[in-house]
ROGU-621181 format. One record per atom (N, C-alpha, C): residue number from 1; residue in three letters; atom name; z, y negated, x negated. Coordinates in steps of 0.02 Angstrom, whole numbers, padded with zeros to 5 digits. Layout:
BEGIN
     n   res   atom       up    north     east
   NUM   ALA     CA        Z        Y        X
...
***
This chain:
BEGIN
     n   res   atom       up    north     east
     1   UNK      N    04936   -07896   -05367
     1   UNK     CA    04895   -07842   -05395
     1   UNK      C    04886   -07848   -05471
     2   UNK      N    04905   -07909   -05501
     2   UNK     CA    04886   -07913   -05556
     2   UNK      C    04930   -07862   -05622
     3   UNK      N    04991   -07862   -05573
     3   UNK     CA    05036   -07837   -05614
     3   UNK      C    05033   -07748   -05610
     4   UNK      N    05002   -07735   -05568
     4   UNK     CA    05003   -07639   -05570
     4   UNK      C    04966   -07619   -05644
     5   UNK      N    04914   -07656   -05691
     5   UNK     CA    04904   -07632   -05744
     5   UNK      C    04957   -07622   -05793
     6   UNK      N    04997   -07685   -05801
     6   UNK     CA    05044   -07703   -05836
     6   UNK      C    05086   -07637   -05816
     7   UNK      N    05105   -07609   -05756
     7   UNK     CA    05158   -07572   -05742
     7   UNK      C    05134   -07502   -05760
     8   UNK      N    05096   -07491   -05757
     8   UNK     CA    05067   -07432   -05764
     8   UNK      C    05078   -07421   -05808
     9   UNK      N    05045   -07441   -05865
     9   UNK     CA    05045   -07446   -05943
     9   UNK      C    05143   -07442   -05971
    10   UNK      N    05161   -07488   -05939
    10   UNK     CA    05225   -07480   -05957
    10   UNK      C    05274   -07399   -05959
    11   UNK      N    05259   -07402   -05879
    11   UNK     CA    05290   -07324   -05868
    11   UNK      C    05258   -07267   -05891
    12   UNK      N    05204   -07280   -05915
    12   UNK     CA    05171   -07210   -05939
    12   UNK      C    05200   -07214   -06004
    13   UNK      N    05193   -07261   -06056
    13   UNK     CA    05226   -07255   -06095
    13   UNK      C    05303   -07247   -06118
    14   UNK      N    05334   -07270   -06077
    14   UNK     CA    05397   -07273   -06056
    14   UNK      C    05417   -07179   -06052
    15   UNK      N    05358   -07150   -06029
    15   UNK     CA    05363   -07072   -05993
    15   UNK      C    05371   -07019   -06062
    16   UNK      N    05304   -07065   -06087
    16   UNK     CA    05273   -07001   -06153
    16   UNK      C    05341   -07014   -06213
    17   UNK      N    05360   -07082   -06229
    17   UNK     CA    05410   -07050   -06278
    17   UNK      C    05465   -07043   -06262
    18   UNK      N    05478   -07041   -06194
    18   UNK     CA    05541   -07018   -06167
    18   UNK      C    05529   -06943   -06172
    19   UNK      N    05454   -06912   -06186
    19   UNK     CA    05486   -06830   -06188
    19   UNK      C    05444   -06811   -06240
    20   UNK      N    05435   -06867   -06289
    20   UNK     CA    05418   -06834   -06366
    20   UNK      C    05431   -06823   -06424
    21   UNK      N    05495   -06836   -06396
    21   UNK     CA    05551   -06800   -06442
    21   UNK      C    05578   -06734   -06433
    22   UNK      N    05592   -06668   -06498
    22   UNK     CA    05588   -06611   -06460
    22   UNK      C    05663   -06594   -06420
    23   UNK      N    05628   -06550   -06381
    23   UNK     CA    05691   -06543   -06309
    23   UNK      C    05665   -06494   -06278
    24   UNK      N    05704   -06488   -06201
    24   UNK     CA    05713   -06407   -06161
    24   UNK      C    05630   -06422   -06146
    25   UNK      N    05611   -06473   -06121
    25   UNK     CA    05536   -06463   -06075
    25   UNK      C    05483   -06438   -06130
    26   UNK      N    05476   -06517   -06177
    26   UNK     CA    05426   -06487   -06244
    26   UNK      C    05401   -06418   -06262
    27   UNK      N    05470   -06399   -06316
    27   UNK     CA    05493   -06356   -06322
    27   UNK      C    05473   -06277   -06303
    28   UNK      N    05490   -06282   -06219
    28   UNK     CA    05461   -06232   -06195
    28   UNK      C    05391   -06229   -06153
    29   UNK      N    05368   -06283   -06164
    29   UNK     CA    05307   -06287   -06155
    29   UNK      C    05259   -06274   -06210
    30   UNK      N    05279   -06267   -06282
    30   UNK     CA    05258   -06243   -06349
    30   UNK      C    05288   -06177   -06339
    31   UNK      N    05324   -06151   -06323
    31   UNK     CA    05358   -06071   -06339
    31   UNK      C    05316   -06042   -06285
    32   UNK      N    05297   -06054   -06227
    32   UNK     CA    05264   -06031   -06174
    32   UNK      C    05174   -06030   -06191
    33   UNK      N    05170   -06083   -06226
    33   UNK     CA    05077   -06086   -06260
    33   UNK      C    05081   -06025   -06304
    34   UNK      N    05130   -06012   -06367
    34   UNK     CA    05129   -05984   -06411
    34   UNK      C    05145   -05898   -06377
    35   UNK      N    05170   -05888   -06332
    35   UNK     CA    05188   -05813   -06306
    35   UNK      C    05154   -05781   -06263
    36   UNK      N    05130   -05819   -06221
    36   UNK     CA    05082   -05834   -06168
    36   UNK      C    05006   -05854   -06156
    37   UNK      N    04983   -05920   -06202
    37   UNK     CA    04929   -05909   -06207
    37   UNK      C    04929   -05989   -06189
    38   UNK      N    04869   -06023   -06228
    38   UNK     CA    04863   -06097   -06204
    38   UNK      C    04868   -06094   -06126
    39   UNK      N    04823   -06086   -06092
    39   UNK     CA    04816   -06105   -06018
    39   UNK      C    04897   -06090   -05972
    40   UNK      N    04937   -06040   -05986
    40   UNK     CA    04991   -06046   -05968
    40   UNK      C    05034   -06098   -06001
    41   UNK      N    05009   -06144   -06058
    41   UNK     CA    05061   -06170   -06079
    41   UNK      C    05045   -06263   -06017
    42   UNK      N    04971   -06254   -06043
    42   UNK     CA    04952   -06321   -05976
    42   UNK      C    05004   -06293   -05899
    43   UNK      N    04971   -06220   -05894
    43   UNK     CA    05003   -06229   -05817
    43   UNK      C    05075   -06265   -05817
    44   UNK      N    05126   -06247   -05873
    44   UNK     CA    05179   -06245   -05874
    44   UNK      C    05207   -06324   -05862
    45   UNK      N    05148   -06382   -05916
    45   UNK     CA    05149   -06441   -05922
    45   UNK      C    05157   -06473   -05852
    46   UNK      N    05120   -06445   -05813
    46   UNK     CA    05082   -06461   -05744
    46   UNK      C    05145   -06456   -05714
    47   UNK      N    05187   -06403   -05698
    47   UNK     CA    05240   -06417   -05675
    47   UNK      C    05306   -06436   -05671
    48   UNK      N    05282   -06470   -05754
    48   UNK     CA    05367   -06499   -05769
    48   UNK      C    05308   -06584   -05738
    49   UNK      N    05258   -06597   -05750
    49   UNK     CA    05246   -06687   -05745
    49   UNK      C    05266   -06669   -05648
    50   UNK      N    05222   -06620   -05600
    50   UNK     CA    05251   -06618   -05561
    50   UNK      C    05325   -06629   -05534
    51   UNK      N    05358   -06620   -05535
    51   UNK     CA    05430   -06603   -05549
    51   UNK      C    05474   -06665   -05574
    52   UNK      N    05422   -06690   -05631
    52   UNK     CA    05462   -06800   -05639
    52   UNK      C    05441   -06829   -05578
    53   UNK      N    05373   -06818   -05553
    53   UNK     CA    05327   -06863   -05515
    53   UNK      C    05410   -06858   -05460
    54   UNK      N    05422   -06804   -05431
    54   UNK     CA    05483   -06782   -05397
    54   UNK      C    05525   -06818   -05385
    55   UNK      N    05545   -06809   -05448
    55   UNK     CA    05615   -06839   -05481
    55   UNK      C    05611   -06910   -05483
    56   UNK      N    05563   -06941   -05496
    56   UNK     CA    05538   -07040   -05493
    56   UNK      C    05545   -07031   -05426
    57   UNK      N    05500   -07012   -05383
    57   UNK     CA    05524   -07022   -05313
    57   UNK      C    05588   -07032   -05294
    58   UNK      N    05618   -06979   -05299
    58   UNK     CA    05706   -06996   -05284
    58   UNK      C    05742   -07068   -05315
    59   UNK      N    05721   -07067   -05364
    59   UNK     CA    05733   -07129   -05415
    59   UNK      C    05725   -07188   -05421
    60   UNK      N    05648   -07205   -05369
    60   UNK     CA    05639   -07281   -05332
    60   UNK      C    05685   -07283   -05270
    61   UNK      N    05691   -07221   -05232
    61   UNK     CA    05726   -07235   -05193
    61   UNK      C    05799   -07252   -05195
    62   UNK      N    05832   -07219   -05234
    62   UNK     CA    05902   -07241   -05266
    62   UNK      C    05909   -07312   -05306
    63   UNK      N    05853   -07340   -05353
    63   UNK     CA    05859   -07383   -05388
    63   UNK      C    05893   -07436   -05367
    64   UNK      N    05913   -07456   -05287
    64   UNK     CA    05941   -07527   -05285
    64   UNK      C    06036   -07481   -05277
    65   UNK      N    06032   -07423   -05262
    65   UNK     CA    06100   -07391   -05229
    65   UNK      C    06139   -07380   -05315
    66   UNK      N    06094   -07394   -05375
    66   UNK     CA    06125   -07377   -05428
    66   UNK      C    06173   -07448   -05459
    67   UNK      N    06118   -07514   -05436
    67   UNK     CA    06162   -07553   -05450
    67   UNK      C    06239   -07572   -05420
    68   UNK      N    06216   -07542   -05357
    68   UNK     CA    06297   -07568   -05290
    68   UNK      C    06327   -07511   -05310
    69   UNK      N    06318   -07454   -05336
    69   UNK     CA    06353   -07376   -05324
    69   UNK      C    06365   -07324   -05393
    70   UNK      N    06392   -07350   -05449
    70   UNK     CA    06400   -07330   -05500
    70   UNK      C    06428   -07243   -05483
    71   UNK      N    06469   -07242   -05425
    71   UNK     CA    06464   -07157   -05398
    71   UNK      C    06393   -07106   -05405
    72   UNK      N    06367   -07130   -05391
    72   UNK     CA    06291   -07089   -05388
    72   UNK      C    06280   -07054   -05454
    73   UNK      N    06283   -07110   -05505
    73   UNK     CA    06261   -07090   -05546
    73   UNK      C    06293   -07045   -05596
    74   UNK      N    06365   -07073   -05598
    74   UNK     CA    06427   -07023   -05598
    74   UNK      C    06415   -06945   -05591
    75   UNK      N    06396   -06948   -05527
    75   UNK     CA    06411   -06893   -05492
    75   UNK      C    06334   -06849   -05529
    76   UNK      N    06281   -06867   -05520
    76   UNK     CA    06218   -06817   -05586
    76   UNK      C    06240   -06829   -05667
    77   UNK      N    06291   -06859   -05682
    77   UNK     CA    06285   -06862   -05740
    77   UNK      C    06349   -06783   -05731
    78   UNK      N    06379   -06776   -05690
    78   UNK     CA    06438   -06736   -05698
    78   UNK      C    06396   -06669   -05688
    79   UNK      N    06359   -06671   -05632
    79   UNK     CA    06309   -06618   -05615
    79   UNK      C    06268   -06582   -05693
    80   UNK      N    06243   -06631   -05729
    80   UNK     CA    06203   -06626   -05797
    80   UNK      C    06258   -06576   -05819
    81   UNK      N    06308   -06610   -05848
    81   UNK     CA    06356   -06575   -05871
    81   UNK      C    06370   -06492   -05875
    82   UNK      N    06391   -06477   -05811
    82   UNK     CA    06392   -06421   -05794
    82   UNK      C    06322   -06368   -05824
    83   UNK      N    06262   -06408   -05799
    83   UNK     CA    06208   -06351   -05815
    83   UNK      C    06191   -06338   -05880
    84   UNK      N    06189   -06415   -05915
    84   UNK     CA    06186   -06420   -05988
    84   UNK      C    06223   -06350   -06023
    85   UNK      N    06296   -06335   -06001
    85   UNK     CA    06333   -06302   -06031
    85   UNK      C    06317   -06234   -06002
    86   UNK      N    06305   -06196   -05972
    86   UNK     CA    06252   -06145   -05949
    86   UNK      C    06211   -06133   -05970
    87   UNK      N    06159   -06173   -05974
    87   UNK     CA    06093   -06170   -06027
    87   UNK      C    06120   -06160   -06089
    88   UNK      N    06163   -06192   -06109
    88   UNK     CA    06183   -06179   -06179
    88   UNK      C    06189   -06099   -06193
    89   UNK      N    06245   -06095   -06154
    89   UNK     CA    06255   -06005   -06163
    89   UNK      C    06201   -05966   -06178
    90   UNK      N    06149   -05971   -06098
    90   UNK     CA    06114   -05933   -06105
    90   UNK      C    06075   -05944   -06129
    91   UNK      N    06062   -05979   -06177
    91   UNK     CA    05994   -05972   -06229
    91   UNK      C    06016   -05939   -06301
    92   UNK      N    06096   -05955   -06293
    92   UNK     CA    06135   -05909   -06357
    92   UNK      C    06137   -05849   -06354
    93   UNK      N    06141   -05835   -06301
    93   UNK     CA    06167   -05734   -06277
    93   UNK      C    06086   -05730   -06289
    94   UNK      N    06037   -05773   -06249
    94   UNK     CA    05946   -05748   -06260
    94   UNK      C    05931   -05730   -06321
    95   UNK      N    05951   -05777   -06380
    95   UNK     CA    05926   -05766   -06451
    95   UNK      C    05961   -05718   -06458
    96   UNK      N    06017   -05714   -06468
    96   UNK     CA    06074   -05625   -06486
    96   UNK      C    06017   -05578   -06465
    97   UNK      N    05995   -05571   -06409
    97   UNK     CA    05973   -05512   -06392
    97   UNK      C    05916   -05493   -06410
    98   UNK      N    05874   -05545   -06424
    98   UNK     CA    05813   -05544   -06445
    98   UNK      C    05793   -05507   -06513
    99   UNK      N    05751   -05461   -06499
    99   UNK     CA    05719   -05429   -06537
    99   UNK      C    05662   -05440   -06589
   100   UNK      N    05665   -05430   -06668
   100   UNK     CA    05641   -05454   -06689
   100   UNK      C    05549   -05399   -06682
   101   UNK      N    05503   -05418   -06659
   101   UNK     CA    05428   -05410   -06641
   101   UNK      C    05389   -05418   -06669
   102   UNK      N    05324   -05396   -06682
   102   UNK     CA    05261   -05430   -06721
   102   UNK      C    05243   -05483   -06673
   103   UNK      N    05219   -05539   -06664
   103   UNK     CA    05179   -05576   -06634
   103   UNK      C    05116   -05564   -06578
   104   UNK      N    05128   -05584   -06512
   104   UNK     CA    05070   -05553   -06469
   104   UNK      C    05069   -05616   -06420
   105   UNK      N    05011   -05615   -06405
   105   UNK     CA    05019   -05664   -06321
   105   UNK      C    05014   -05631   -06290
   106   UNK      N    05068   -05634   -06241
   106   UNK     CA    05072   -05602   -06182
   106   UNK      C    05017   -05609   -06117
   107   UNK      N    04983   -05535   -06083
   107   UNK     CA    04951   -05559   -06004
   107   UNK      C    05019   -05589   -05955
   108   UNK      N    05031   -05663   -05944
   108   UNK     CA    05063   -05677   -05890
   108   UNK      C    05039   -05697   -05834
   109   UNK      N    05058   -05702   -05776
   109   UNK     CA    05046   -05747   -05735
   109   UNK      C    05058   -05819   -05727
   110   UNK      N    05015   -05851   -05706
   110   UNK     CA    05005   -05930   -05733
   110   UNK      C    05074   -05970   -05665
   111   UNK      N    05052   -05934   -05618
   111   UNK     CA    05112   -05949   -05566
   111   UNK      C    05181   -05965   -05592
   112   UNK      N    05203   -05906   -05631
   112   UNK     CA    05271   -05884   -05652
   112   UNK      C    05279   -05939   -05697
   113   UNK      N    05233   -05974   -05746
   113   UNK     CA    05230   -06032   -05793
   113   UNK      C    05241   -06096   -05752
   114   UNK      N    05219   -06102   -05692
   114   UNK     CA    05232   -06170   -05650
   114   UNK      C    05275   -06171   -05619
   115   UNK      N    05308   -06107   -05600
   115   UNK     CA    05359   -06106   -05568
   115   UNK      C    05417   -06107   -05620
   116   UNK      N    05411   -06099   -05683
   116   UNK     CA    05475   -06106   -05731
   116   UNK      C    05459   -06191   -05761
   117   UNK      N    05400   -06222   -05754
   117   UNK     CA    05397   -06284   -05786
   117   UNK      C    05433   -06308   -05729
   118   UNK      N    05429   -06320   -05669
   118   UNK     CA    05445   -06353   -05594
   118   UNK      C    05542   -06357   -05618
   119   UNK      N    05541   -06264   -05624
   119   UNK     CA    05634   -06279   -05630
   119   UNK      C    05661   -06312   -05687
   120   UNK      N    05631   -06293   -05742
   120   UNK     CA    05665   -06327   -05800
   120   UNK      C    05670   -06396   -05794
   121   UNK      N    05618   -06437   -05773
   121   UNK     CA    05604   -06499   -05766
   121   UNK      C    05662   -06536   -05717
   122   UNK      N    05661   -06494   -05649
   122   UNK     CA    05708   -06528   -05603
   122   UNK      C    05777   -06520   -05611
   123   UNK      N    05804   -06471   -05656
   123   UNK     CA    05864   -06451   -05671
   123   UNK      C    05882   -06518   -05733
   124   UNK      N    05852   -06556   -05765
   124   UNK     CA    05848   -06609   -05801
   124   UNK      C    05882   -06669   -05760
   125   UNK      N    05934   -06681   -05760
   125   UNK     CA    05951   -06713   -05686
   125   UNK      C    05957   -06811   -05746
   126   UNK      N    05955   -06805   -05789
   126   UNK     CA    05950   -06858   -05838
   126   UNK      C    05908   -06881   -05815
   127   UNK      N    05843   -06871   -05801
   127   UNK     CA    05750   -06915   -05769
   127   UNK      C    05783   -06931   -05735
   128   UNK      N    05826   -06919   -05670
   128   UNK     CA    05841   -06977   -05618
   128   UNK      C    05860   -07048   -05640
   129   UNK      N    05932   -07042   -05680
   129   UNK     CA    05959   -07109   -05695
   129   UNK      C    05912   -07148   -05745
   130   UNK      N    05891   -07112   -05763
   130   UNK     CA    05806   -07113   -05822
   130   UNK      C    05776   -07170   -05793
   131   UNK      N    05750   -07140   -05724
   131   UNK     CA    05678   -07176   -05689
   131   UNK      C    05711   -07236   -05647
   132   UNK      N    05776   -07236   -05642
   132   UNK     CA    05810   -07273   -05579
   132   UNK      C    05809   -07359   -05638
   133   UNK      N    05846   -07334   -05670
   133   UNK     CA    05874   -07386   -05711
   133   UNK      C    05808   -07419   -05752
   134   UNK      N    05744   -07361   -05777
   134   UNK     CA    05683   -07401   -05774
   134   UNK      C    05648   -07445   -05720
   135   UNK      N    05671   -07421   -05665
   135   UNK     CA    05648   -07458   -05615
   135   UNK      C    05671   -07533   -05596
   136   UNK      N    05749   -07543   -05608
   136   UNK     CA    05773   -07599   -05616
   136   UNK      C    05746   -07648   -05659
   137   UNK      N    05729   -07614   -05705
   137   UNK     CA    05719   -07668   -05760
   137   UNK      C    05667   -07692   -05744
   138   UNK      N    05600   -07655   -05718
   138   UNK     CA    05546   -07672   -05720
   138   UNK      C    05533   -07710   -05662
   139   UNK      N    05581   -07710   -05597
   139   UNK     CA    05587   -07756   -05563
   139   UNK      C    05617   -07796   -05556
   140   UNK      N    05683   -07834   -05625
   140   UNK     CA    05694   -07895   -05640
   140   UNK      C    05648   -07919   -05682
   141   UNK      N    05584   -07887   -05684
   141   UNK     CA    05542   -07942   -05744
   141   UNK      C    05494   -07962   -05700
   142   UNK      N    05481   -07919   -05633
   142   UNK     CA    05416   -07960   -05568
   142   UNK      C    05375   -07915   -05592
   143   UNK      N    05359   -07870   -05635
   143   UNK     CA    05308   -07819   -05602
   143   UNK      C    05296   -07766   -05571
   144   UNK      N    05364   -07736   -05551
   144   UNK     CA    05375   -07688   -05497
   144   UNK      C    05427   -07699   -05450
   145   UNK      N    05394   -07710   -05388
   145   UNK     CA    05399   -07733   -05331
   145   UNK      C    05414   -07649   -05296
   146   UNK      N    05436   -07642   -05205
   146   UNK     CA    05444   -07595   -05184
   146   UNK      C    05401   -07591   -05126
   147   UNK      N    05312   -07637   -05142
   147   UNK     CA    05279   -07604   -05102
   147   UNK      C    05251   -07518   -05125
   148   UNK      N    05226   -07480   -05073
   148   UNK     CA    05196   -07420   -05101
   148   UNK      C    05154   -07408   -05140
   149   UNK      N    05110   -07466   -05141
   149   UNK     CA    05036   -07438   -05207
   149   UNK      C    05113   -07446   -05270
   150   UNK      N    05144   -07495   -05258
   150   UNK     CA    05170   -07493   -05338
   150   UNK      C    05226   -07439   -05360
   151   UNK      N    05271   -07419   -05292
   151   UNK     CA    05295   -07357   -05295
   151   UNK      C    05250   -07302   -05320
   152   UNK      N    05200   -07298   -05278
   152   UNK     CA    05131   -07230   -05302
   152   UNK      C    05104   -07235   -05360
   153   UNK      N    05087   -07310   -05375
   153   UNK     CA    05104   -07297   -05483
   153   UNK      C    05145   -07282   -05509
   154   UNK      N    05204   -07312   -05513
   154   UNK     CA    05254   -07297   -05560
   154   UNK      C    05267   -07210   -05545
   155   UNK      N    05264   -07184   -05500
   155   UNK     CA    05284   -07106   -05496
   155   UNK      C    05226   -07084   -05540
   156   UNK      N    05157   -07085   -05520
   156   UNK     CA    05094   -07059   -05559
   156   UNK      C    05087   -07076   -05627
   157   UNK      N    05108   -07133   -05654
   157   UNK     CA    05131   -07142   -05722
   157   UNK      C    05186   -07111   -05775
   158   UNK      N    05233   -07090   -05717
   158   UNK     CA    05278   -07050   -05741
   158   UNK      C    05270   -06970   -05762
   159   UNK      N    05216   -06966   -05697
   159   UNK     CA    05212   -06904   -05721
   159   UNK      C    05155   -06865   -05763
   160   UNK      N    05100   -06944   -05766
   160   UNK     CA    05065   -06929   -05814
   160   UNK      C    05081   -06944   -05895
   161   UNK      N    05124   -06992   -05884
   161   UNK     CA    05161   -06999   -05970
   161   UNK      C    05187   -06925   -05984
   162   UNK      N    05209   -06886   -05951
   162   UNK     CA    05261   -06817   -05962
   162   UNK      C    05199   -06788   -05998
   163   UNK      N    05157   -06774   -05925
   163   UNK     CA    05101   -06715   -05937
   163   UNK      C    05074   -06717   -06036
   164   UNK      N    05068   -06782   -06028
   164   UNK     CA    05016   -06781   -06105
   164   UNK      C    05066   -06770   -06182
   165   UNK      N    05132   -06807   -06154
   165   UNK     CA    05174   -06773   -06209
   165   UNK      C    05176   -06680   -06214
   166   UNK      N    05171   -06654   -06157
   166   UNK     CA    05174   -06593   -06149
   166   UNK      C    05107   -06557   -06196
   167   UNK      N    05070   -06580   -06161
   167   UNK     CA    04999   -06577   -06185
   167   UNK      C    05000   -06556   -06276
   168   UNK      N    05038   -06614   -06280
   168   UNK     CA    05026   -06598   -06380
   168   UNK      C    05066   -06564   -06389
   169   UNK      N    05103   -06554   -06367
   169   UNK     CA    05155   -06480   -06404
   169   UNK      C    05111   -06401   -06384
   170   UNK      N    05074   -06418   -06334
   170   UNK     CA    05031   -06343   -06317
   170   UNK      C    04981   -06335   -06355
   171   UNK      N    04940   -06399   -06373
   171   UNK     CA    04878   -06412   -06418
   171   UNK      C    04890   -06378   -06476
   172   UNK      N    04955   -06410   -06516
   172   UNK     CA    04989   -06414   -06574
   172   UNK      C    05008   -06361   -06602
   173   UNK      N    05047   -06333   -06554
   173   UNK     CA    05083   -06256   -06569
   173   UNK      C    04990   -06192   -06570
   174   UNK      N    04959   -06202   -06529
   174   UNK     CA    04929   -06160   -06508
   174   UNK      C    04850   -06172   -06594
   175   UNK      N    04863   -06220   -06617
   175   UNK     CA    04806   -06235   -06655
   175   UNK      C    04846   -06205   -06733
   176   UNK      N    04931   -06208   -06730
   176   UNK     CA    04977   -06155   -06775
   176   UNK      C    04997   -06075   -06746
   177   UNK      N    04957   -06054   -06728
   177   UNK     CA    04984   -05988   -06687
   177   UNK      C    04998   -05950   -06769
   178   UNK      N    04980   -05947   -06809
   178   UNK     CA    04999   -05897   -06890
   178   UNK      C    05037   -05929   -06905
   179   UNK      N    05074   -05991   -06905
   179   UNK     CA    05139   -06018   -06921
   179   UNK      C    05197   -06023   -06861
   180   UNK      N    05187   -05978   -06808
   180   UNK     CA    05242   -06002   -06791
   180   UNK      C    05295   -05939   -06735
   181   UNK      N    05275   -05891   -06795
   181   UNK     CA    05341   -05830   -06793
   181   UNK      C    05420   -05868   -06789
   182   UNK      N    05428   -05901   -06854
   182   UNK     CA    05482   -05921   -06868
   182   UNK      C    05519   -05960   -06793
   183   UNK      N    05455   -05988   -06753
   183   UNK     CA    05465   -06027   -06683
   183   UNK      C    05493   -05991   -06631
   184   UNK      N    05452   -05952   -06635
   184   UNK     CA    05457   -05904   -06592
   184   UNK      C    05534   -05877   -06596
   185   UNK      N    05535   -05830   -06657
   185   UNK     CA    05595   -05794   -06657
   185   UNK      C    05651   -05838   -06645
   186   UNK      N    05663   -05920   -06667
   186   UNK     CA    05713   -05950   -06671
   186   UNK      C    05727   -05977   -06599
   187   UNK      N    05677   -06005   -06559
   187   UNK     CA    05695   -06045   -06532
   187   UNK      C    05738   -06048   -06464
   188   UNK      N    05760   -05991   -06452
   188   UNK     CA    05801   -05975   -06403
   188   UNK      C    05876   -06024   -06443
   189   UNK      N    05882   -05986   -06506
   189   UNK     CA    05945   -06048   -06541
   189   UNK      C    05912   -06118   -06544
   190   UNK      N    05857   -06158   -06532
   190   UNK     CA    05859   -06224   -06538
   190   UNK      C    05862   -06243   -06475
   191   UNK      N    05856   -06211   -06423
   191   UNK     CA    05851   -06230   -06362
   191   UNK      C    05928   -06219   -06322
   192   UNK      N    05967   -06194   -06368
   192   UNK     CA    06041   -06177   -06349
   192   UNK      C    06063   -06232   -06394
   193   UNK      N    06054   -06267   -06452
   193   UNK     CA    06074   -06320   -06489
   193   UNK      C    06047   -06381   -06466
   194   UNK      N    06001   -06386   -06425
   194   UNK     CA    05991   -06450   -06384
   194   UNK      C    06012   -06443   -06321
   195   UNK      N    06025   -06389   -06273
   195   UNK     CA    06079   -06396   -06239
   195   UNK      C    06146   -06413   -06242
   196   UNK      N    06162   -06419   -06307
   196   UNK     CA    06248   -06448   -06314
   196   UNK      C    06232   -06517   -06349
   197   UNK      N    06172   -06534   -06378
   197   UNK     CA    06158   -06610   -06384
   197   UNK      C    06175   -06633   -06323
   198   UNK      N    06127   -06618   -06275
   198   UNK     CA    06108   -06648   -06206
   198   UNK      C    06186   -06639   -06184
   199   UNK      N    06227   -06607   -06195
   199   UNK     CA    06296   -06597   -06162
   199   UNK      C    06345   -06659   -06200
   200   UNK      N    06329   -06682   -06249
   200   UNK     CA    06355   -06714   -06307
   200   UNK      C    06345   -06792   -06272
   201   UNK      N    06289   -06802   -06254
   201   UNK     CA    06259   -06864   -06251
   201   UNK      C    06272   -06860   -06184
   202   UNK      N    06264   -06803   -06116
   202   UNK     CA    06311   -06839   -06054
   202   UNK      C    06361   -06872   -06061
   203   UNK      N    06412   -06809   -06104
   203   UNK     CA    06469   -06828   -06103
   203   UNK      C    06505   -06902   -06108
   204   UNK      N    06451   -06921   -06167
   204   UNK     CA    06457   -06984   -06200
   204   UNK      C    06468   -07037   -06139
   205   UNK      N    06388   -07039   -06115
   205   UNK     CA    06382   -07095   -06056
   205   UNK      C    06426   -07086   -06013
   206   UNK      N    06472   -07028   -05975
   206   UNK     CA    06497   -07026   -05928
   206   UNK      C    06548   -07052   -05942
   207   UNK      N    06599   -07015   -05987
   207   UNK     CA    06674   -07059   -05995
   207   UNK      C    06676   -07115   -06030
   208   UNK      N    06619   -07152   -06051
   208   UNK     CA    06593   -07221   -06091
   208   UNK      C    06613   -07262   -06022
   209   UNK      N    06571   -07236   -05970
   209   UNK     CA    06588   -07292   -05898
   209   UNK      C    06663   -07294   -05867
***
């Protein structure tokens, strides 16, 4: 028991600057505060940390099949691939089309915000080998073990490290709402230019192995 503080702490942190750097989730969890309205941008948060919590699940469970089974991982890194390059497009053809507007927050539904944080998040197929390969590590050092309280941390850490990185990009953006036209209008192209990062950097790891 002594060690679930230690782990906790680890993976939460482990969580928050794994997604505080800007990217697809952030990102549109700031474009969604700023168009939408703070409280849709939380909802949105809510269902991308949902959605890791997910994704860690799958990820303790795989964690010993990653060391015997370099296939697995192969095989989501090839998966990444594919969508990465999709997303790319369509966030390119999105900005093309996009019309230049005065600034408004939109009435949305908060649903439609959890249900787009949930997909964006799980379509991220990177958090798997992410959480798997964190998991190794943290159980060659003896503080995560594969009973359940410590499984049921490390997932709740995961997905509370996400949530709070999320958190400041909604805070952040929403406390610049008069600065951030330029966000707005652009970011369909930054979110199509970090889709071919993210395509850049599969690529890398995959034919690296």
């Amino acid at each position: 028991m002594q060690q679930l503080p230690t782990l906790f702490v680890f993976t939460f942190s482990a969580a928050f600057f794994a997604s505080l750097p800007p990217g697809l989730l952030n990102l549109n969890a700031a474009k969604t505060s700023v168009e939408k309205g703070k409280a849709n941008g939380l909802i949105f948060a809510l269902g991308v940390a949902i959605a890791v919590m997910l994704q860690t699940y799958v990820a303790v469970r795989i964690a010993k099949l990653i060391s015997r089974n370099q296939h697995v991982v192969e095989l989501l890194l090839q998966t990444a691939l594919l969508v990465f390059f999709i997303l790319a497009i369509f966030f390119f053809v999105k900005g093309r089309k996009q019309v230049n507007r005065p600034f408004i927050i939109a009435d949305a539904k908060k649903r439609n915000s959890f249900s787009k944080g949930i997909f964006l998040a799980l379509i991220n197929l990177l958090a798997i080998p992410y959480y798997s390969g964190l998991n190794t590590v943290f159980h060659s050092q003896g503080f995560m073990t594969y009973r359940i309280i410590d499984e049921v941390l490390f997932i709740l850490a995961a997905g509370s490290g996400t949530f709070w990185a999320m958190y400041l990009y909604v805070i952040y953006f929403k406390k610049w709402e008069d600065k951030t036209t330029a966000f707005t209008k652009n970011s369909n192209y930054i979110l199509s230019g970090l889709m071919v990062l993210l395509f850049i950097i599969t690529a890398f790891r995959l034919f690296k192995n």
